[in-house]
MARBA-688128 format. One line per field, with one value per residue (C-alpha): x, y, z; residue in three letters; residue number from 1. Coordinates in nm, 3 decimals, m for minus. Layout:
<nodes>
east = [X,...]
north = [Y,...]
up = [Z,...]
r = [Ala,...]
k = [NUM,...]
</nodes>
This chain:
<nodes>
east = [0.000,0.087,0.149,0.205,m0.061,m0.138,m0.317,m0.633,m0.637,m0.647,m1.007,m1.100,m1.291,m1.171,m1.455,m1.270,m1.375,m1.670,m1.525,m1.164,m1.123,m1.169,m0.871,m0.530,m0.254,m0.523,m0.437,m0.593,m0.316,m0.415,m0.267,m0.149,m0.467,m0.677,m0.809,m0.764,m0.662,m0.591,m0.252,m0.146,0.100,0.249,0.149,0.478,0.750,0.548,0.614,0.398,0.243,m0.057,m0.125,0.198,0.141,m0.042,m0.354,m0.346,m0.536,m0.781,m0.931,m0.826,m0.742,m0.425,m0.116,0.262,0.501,0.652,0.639,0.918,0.701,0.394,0.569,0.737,0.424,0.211,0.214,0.018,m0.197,m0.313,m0.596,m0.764,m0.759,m0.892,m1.202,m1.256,m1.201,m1.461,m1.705,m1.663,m1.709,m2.027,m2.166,m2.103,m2.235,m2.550,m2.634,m2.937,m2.806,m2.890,m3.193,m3.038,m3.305,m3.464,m3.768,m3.883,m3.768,m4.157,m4.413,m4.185,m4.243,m4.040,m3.850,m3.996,m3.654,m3.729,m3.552,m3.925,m4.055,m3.835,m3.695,m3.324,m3.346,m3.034,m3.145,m3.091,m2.982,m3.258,m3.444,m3.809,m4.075,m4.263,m4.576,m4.435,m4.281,m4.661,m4.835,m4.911,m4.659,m4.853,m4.674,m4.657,m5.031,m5.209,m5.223,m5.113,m4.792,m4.849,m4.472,m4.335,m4.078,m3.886,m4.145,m3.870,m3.689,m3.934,m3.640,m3.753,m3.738,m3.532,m3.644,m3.388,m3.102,m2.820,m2.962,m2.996,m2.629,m2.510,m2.682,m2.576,m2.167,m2.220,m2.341,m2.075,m1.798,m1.937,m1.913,m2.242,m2.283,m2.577,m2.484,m2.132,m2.357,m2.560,m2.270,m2.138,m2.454,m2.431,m2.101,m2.225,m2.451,m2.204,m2.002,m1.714,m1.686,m1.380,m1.473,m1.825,m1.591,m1.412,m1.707,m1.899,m1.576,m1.623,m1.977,m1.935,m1.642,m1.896,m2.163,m2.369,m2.465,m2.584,m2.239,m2.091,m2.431,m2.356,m2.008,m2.037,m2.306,m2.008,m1.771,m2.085,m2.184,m1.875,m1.976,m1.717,m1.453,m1.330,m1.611,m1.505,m1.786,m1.574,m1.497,m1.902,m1.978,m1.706,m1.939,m2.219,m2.129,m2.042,m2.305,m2.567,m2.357,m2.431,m2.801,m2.886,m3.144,m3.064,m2.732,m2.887,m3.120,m2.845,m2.660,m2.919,m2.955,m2.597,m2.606,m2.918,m2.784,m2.446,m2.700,m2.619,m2.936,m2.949,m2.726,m2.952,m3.225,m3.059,m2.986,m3.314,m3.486,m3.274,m3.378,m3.791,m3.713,m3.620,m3.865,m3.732,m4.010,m3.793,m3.617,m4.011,m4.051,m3.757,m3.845,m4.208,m3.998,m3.762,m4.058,m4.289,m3.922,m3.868,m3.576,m3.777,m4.062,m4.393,m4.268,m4.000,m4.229,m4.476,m4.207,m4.118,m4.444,m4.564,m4.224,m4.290,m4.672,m4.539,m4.253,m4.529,m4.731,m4.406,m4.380,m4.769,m4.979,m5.275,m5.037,m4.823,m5.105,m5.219,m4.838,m4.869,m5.186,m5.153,m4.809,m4.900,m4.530,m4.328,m4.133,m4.390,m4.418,m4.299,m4.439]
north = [0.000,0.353,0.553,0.889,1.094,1.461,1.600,1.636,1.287,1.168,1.145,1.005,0.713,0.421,0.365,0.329,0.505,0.322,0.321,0.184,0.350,0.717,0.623,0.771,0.557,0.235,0.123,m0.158,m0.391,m0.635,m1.025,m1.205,m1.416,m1.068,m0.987,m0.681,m0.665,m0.361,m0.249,m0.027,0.251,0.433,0.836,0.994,0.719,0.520,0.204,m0.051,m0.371,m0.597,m0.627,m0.465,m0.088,0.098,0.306,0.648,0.612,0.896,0.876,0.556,0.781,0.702,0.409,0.465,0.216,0.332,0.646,0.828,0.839,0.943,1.216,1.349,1.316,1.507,1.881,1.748,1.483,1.729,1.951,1.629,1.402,1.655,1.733,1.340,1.279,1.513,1.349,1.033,1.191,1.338,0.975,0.855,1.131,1.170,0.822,0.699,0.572,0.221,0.212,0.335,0.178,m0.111,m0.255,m0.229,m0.554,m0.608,m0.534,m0.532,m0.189,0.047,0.242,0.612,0.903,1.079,1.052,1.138,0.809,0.541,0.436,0.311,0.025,0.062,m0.251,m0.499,m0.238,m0.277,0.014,0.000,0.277,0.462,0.269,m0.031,0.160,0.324,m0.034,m0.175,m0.452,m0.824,m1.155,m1.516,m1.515,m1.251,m0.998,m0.624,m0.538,m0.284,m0.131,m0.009,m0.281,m0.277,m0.400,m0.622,m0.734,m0.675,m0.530,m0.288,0.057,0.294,0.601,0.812,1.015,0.848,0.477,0.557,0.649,0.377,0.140,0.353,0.351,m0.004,m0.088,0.161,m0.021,m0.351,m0.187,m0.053,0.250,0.387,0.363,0.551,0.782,0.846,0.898,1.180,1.349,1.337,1.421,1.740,1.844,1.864,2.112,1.848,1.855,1.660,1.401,1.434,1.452,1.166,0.947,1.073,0.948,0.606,0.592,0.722,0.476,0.236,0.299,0.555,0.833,1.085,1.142,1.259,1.561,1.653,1.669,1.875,2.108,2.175,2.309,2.474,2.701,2.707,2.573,2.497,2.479,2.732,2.792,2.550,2.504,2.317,2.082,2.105,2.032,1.699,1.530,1.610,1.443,1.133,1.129,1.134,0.928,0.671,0.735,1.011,1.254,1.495,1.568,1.544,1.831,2.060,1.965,2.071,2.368,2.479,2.427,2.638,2.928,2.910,2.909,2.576,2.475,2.172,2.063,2.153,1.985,1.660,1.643,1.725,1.456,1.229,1.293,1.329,0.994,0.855,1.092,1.378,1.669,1.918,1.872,1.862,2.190,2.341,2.183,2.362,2.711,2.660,2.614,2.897,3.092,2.967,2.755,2.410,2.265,2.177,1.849,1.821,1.946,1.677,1.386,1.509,1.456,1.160,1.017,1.143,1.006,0.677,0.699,0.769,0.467,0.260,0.359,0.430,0.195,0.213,0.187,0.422,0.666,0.623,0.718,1.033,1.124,1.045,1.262,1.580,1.664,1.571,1.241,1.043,1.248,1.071,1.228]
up = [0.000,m0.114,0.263,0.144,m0.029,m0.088,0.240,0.030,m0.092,0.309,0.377,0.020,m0.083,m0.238,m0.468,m0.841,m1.171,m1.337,m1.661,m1.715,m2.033,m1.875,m1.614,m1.655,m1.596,m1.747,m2.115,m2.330,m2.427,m2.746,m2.653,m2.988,m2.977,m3.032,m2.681,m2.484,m2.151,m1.950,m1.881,m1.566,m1.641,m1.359,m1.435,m1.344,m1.522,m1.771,m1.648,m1.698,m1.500,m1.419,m1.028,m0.892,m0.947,m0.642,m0.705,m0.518,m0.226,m0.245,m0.631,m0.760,m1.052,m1.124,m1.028,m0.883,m0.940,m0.580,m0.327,m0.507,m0.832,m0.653,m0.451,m0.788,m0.980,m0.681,m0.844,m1.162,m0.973,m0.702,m0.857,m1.032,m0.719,m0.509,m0.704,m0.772,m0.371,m0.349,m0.585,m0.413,m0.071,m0.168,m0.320,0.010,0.235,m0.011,0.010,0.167,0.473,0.581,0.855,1.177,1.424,1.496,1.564,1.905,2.115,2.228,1.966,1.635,1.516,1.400,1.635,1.584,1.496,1.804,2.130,2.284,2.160,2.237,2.572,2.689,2.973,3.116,3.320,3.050,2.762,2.546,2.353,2.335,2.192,2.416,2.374,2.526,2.775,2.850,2.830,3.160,3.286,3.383,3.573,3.452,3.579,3.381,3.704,3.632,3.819,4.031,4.088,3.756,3.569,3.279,2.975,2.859,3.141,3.441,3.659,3.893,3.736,3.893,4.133,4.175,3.896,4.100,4.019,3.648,3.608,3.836,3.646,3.269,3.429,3.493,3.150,2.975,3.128,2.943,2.633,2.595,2.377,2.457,2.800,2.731,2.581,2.852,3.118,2.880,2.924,3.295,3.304,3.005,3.293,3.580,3.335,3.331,2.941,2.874,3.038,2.855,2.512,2.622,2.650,2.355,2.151,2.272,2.221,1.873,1.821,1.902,1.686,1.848,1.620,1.845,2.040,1.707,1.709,2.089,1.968,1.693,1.851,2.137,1.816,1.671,1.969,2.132,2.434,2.701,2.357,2.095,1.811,1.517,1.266,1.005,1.295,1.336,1.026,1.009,1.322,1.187,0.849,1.034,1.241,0.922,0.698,1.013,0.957,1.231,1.093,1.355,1.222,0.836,0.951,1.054,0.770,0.550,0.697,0.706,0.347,0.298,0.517,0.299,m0.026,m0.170,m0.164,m0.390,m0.095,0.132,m0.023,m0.065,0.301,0.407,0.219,0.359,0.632,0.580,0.460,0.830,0.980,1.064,1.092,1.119,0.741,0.624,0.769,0.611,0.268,0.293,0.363,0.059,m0.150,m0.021,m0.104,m0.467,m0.354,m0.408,m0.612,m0.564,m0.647,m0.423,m0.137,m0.239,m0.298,0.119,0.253,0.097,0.215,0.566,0.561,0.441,0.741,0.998,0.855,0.941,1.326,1.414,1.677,1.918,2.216,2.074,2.029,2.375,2.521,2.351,2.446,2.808,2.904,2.927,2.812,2.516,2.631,2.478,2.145,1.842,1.565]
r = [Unk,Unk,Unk,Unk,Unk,Unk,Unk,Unk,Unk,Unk,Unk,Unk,Unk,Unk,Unk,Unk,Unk,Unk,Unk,Unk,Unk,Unk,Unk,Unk,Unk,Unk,Unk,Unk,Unk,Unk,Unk,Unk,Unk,Unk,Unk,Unk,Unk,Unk,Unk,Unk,Unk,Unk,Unk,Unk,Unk,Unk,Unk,Unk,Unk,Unk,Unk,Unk,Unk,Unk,Unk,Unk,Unk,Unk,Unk,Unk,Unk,Unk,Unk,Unk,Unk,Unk,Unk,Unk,Unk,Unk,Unk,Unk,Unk,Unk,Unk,Unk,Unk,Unk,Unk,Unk,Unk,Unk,Unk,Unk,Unk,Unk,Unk,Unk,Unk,Unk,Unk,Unk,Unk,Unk,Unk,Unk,Unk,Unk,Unk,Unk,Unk,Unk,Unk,Unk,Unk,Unk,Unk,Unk,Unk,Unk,Unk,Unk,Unk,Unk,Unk,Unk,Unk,Unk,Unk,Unk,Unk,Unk,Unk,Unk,Unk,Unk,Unk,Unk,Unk,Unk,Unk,Unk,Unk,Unk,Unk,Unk,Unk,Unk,Unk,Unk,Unk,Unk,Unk,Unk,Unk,Unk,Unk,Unk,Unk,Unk,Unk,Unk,Unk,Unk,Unk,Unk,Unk,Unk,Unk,Unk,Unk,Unk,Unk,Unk,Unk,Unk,Unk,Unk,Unk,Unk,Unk,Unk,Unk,Unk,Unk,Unk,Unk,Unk,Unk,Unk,Unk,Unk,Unk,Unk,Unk,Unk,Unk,Unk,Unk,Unk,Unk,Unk,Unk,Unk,Unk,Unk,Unk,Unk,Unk,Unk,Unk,Unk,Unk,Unk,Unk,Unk,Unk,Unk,Unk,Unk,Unk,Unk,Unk,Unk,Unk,Unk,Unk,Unk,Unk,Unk,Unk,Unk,Unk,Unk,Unk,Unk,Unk,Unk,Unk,Unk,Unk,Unk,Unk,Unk,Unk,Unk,Unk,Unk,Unk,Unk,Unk,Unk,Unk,Unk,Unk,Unk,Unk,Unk,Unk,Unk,Unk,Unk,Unk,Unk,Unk,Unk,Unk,Unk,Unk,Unk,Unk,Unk,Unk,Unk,Unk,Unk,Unk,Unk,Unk,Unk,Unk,Unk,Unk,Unk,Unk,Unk,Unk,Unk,Unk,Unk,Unk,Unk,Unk,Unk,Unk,Unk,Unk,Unk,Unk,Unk,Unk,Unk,Unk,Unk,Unk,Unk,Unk,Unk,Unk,Unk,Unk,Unk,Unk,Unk,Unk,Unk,Unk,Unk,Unk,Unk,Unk,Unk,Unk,Unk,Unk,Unk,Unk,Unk,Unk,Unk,Unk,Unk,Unk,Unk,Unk,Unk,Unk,Unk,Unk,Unk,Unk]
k = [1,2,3,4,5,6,7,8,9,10,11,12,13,14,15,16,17,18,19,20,21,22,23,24,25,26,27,28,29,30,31,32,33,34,35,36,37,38,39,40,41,42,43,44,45,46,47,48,49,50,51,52,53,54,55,56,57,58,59,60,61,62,63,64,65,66,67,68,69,70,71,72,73,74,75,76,77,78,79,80,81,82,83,84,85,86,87,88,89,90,91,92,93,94,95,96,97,98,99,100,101,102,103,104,105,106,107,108,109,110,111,112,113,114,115,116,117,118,119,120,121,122,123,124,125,126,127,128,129,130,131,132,133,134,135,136,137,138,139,140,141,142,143,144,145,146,147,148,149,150,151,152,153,154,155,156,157,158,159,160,161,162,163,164,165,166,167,168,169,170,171,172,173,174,175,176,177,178,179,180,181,182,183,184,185,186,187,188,189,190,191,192,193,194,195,196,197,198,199,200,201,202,203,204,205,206,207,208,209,210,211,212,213,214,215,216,217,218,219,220,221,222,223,224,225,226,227,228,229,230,231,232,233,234,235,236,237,238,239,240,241,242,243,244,245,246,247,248,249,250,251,252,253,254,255,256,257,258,259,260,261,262,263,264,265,266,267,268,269,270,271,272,273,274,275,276,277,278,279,280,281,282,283,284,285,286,287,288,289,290,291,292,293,294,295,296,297,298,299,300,301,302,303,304,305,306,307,308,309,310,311,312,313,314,315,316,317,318,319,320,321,322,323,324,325,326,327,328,329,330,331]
</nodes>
């Protein structure tokens, strides 16, 4: 493997060109018996070879033979590999991410977007909606239980803030992301921020989206660090290329307030697409502005309806309308 590349080429894909023929550094070689085979050339010598030439790491454009060619050849190679690293960044960050939630463990519905709809047991680690959560809990003989237990579990459900983190440390030293998660909240509230930092990296590291957004809404609004939006903007990315829609929406709208606002639009129909509300919103106020369609406003809420459809239930219906507050609200 090539180990020295421009600084732009660093975060690139690895995704090579569709078409071989378009490829520097790629050349059709005819055999004697008539059929062409494709030739690697190294783009700052010439020399030639089959499988032992090294593609640059960022575009896949073009093939060294060894460093010394690809740090001689760098000048030229710069300008081309940073616009295609850029093309294949945006392929991956535009792409419909895969579905980021679940079902819920106990009735097999979609987990709803929201935070307000779904609930972490940090008893046995399991996420369940809210409606499960809501639904009365029965024993092994059919009678209601009258002290609250965990739906999934029946563990005792705890009373007090300092058995909720005992139990979330606990969990986060298994390995539990949502757990880790949770104790760099706590520690977010008791103004010790790099500890928060420190374990919103390791949830993030493993696999939970929403550390990256309370991340990069710390380099955003500068709280408790130096403002950084372009550091912002990095977690965010992550976070949505992951499948969070919280970090698509602010994505979007950074675009939109910058005035790239086919950007904006692709993000926030991303989004719409996992439910987020917010993105429909924004969509309805770039078309009542002339910066959207009727069609793409449309193409958003039949998307959203159809997301809805996905996460809706009785039980569900029932949380919502019961709280008086918003921890039930999922839609």
């Amino acid at each position: 493997m090539m180990t020295s590349t421009p600084d732009s080429c660093k975060d690139g894909a690895s995704k090579s060109s569709d078409n071989d023929d378009d490829v520097p550094g790629v050349e059709n070689m005819r055999t004697a018996k008539g059929k062409d085979v494709k030739v690697s050339v190294c783009a700052n010598c010439g020399k030639e070879g089959y499988s032992d030439l090294k593609s640059c790491t960022a575009c896949k454009l073009v093939k060294y033979c060894n460093r010394d060619c690809q740090i001689a050849h760098r000048p030229q190679h710069k300008k081309a590999c940073r616009k295609r690293a850029a093309e294949l960044y945006d392929e991956k960050l535009f792409k419909q991410p895969p579905q980021l939630l679940r079902d819920c463990p106990i009735c097999f519905l979609l987990l709803p977007t929201l935070n307000s709809g779904r609930r972490y047991q940090s008893c046995c680690g399991k996420v369940i909606c809210c409606g499960c959560a809501y639904a009365p809990v029965y024993d092994n003989q059919g009678n209601e239980v009258a002290d609250k237990k965990c739906a999934y579990c029946r563990t005792p459900s705890p009373y007090t803030d300092e058995e909720i983190i005992k139990r979330d440390k606990k969990r986060a030293e298994a390995g539990d992301a949502e757990a880790m998660f949770n104790v760099g909240n706590h520690y977010r509230a008791e103004r010790d921020i790099d500890k928060a930092l420190e374990l919103w990296y390791r949830a993030a590291k493993h696999g939970n989206t929403e550390a990256y957004v309370c991340i990069g809404v710390e380099y955003y609004f500068g709280r408790n660090v130096e403002v950084d939006k372009e550091k912002a903007k990095h977690y965010y990315e992550l976070a949505a290329i992951g499948g969070n829609t919280v970090a698509r929406h602010y994505l979007g709208n950074m675009e939109g307030a910058a005035g790239n606002f086919d950007r904006a639009m692709k993000h926030h129909m991303i989004a719409v697409k996992s439910g987020e509300a917010d993105s429909l919103e924004m969509i309805k106020d770039m078309y009542s502005k002339g910066y959207a369609t009727k069609e793409d406003y449309t193409k958003a809420l039949r998307a959203y309806q159809e997301y809805l459809g996905e996460i809706k239930s009785d039980q569900r219906d029932k949380a919502a309308a019961t709280y008086d507050y918003e921890d039930c609200r999922y839609y």
